[in-house]
C-alpha positions as CSV (number, residue, x, y, z in Angstrom):
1,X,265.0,100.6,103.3
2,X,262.7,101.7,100.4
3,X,259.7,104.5,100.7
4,X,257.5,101.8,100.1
5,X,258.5,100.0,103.4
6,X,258.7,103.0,105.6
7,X,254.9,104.2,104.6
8,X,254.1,100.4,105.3
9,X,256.2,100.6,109.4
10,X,254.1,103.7,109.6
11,X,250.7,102.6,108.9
12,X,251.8,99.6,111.2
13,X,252.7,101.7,113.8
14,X,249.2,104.2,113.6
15,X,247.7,100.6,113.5
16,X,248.8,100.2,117.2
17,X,248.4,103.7,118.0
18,X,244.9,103.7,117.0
19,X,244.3,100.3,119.0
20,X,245.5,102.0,122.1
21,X,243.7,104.9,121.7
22,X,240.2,103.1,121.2
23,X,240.4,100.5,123.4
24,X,240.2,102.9,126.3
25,X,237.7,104.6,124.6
26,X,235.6,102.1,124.7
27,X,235.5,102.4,129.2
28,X,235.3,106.2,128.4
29,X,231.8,105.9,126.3
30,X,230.4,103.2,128.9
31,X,231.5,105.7,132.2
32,X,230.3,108.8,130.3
33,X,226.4,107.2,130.1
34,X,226.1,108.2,134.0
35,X,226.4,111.8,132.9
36,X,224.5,111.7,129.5
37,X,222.4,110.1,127.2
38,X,224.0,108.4,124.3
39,X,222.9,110.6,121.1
40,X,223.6,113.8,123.1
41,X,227.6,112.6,123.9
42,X,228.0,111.1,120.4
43,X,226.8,114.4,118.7
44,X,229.0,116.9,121.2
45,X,231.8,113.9,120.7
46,X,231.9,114.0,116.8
47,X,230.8,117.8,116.3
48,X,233.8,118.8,118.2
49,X,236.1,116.4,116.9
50,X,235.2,117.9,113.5
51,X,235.8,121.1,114.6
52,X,239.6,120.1,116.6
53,X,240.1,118.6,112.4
54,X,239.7,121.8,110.9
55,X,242.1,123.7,113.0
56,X,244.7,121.2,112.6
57,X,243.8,121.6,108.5
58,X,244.4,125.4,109.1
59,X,247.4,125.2,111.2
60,X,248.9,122.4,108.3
61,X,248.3,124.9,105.8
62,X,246.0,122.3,104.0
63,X,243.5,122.8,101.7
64,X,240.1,123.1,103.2
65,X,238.1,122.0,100.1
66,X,236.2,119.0,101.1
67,X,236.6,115.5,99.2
68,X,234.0,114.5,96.8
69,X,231.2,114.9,98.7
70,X,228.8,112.2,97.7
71,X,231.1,109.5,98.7
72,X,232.2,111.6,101.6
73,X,228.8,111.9,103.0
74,X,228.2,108.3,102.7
75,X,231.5,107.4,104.4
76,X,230.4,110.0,107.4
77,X,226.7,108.4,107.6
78,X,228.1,104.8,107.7
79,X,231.5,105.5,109.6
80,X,230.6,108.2,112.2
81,X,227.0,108.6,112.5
82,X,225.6,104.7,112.1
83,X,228.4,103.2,114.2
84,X,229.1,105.7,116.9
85,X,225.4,106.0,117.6
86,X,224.3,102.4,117.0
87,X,227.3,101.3,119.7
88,X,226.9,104.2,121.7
89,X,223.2,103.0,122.5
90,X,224.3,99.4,122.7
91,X,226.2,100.4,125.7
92,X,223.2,101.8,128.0
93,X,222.6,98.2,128.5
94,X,225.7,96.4,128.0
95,X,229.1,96.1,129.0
96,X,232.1,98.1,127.2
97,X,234.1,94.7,126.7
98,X,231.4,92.9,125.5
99,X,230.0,95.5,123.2
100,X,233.3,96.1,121.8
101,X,234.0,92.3,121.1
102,X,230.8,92.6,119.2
103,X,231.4,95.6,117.5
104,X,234.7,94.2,115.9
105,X,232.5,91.6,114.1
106,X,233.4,94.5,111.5
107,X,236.6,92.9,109.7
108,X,234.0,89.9,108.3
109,X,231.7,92.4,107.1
110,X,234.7,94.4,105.7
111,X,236.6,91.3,103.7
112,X,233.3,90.4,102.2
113,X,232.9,94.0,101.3
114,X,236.2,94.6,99.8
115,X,236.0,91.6,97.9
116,X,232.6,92.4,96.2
117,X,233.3,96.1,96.0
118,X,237.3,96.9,95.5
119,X,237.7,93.2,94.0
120,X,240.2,92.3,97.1
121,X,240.1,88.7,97.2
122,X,241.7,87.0,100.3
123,X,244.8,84.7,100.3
124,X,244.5,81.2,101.9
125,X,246.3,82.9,104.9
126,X,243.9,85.1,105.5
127,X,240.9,83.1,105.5
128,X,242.7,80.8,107.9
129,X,243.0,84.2,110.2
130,X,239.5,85.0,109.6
131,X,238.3,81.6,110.0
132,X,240.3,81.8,113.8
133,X,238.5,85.4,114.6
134,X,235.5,84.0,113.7
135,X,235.4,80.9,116.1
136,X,237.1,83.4,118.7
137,X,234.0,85.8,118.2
138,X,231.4,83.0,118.1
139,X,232.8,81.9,121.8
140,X,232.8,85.7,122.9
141,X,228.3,85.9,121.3
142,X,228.0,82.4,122.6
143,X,224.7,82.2,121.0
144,X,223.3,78.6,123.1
145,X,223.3,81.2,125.8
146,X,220.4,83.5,123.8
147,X,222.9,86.0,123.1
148,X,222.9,87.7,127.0
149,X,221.3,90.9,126.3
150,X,219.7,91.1,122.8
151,X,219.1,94.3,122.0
152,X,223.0,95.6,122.9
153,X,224.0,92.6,121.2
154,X,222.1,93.4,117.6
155,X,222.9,97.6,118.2
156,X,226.6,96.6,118.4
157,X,226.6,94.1,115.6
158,X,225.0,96.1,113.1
159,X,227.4,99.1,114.2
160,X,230.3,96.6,112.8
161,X,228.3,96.2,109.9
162,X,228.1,100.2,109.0
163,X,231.9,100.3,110.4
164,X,232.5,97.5,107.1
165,X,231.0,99.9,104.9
166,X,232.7,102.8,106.0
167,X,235.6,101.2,106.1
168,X,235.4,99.8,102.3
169,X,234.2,103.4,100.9
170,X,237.1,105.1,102.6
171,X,239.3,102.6,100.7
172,X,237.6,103.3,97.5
173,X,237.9,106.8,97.5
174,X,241.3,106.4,98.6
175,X,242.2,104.5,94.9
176,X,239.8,106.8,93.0
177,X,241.1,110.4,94.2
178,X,244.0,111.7,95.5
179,X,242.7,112.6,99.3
180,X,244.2,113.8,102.0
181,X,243.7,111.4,104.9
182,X,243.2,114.6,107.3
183,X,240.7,116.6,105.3
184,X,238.3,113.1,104.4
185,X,238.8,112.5,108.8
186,X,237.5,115.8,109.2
187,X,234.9,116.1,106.5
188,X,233.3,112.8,107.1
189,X,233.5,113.0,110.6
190,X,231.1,116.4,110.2
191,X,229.0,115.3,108.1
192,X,228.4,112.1,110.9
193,X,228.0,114.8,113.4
194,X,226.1,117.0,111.6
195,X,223.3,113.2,111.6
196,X,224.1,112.6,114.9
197,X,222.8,116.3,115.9
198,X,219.9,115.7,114.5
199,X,219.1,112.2,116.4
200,X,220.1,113.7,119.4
201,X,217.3,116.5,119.0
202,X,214.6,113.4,117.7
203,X,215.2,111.3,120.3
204,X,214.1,111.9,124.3
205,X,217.4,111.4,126.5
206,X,218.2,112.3,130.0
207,X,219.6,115.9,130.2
208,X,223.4,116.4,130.7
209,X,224.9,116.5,134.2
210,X,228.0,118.9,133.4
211,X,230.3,117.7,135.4
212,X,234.3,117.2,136.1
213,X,234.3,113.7,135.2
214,X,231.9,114.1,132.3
215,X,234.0,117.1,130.6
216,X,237.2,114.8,131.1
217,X,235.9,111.9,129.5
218,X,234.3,114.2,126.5
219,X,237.8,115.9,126.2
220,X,239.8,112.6,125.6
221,X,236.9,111.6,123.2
222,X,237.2,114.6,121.0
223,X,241.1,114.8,121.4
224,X,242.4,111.3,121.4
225,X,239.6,108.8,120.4
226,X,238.1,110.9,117.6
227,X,240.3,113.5,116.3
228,X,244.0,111.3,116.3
229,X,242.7,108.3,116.3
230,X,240.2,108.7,113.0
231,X,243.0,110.1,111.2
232,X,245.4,107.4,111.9
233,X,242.7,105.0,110.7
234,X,242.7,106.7,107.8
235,X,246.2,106.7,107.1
236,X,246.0,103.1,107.7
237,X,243.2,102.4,105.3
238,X,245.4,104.4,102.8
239,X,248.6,102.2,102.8
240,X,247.5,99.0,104.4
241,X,244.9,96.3,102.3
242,X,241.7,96.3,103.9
243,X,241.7,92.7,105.0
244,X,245.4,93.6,107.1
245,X,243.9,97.0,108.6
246,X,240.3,95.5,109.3
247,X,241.6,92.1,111.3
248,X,243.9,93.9,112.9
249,X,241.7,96.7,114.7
250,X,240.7,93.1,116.1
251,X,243.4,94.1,118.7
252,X,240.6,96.9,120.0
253,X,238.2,95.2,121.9
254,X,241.1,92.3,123.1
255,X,242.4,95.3,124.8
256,X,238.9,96.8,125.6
257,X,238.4,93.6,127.3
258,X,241.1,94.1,129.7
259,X,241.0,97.5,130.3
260,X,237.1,96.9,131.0
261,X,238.1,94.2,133.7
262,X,240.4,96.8,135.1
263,X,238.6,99.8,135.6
264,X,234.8,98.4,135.3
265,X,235.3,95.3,137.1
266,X,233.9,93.7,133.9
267,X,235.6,90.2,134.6
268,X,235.4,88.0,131.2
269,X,233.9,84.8,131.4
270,X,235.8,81.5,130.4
271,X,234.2,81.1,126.8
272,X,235.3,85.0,126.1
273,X,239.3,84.2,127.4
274,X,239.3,81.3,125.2
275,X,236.9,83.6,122.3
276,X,239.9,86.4,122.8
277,X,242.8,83.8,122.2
278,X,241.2,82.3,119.2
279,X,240.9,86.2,117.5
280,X,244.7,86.1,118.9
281,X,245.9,83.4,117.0
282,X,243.4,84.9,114.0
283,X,245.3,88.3,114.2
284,X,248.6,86.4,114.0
285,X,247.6,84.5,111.0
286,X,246.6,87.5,109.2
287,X,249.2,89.9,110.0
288,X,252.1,87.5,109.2
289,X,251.6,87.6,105.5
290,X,251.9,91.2,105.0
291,X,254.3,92.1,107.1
292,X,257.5,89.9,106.1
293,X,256.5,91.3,102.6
């Protein structure tokens, strides 16, 4: 087995990792909103994941010299700042599945990114996976309904969108300058923090009710959600094409959905179960190219 197809198993295997790790996270952010408002747990959430970064730079014996640090800013406004908040705040009114169906509208926004931007152009495969997704996420909106709640459902959209361009300037930085995956996690991730502080101070929210159940959920967003899991993504933007990684975080929110229904009581409707096996058979299409490769 060459290096090549080792770095590919493990990007595949952070892939699933990360899905896991976010899908949860997704119930986490929708329990924590009874304890505080959504700037003020995005802001503690991404400050301290920064922070949890560093020390694992340190203890790696890694360079702390941040990336270049236009690019890097931009990635942090778009990646951390503008999605975390923007679905963050979807979810004082709407439901964890549903806003994390809607929030993985990203991978469209991404393919027509990377093809305009890093010159990516999709194979006849992977339209046919996209085309799947997109009919699967269609029946998840179901727009002939009004789209339930509006505003969550235009807060978690346009989070996707800024996700997309996050995702498409990590991947451009990756092919323009040698960058550790750690170090960009960490240095975009305060840089997002750093813009969410400052919205949390702007904006009027209820105060935080320091609690038991509040400092648990905070703990396994800094640890798991934000810290591990934006560093796997990153490793999986590094040695996965965009298209491969952006369709298949689709997995997220099918698990989301499920995990929702579990511990929310967030039952799906019958237009999202058929929306979820239409992104299924999407994720299928998509990730059977690359992978026999």
């Amino acid at each position: 087995m060459t290096a090549s197809s080792n770095s590919q198993r493990g990007a595949v295997l952070a892939l699933l990792a990360t899905i896991v790790l976010w899908a949860y996270s997704w119930v986490v952010m929708k329990q924590v909103l009874a304890y505080a408002g959504p700037f003020d747990f995005a802001a503690l959430r991404y400050l301290l994941g920064a922070a949890v970064l560093f020390a694992a730079l340190l203890l790696a014996r890694q360079s702390l010299k941040p990336p270049p640090l236009l690019p890097t800013i931009l990635i942090g406004l778009c990646q951390t700042a503008a999605f975390q908040g923007l679905e963050q705040w979807a979810l004082v009114s709407g439901g964890a599945g549903h806003v994390a169906l809607l929030a993985y509208t990203m991978p469209f926004w991404a393919v027509l990114l990377a093809w305009l931007i890093l010159r990516e152009r999709p194979t006849g495969r992977h339209w046919l996976g996209i085309a799947f997704a997109a009919i699967g996420l269609i029946c998840i909106i179901e727009p002939w309904r009004g789209l339930g709640n509006a505003t969550s459902t235009v807060l978690a959209i346009a989070g996707g969108v800024a996700w997309a361009g996050g995702t498409v300037l990590s991947k451009r930085l990756f092919r323009r300058h040698a960058v550790s995956a750690l170090g960009l996690t960490a240095w975009q991730m305060l840089a997002g923090g750093v813009a969410l502080g400052i919205v949390a101070l702007a904006v009027p929210q209820r105060g935080i009710a320091w609690s038991g159940a509040f400092i648990a959920g905070l703990a396994y967003s800094v640890l798991m959600a934000s810290s591990l899991a934006w560093w796997l993504w990153s490793i999986v933007l590094r040695r996965l094409p965009t298209t491969l990684a952006s369709v298949g975080s689709l997995g997220v929110p099918i698990v989301g959905v499920l995990l929702a229904w579990a511990i929310l009581d967030e039952q799906p409707r019958t237009m999202e179960w058929i929306g979820i096996g239409f992104v299924l058979l999407g994720l299928c299409a998509v990730s059977g190219v690359r992978l026999r490769r």
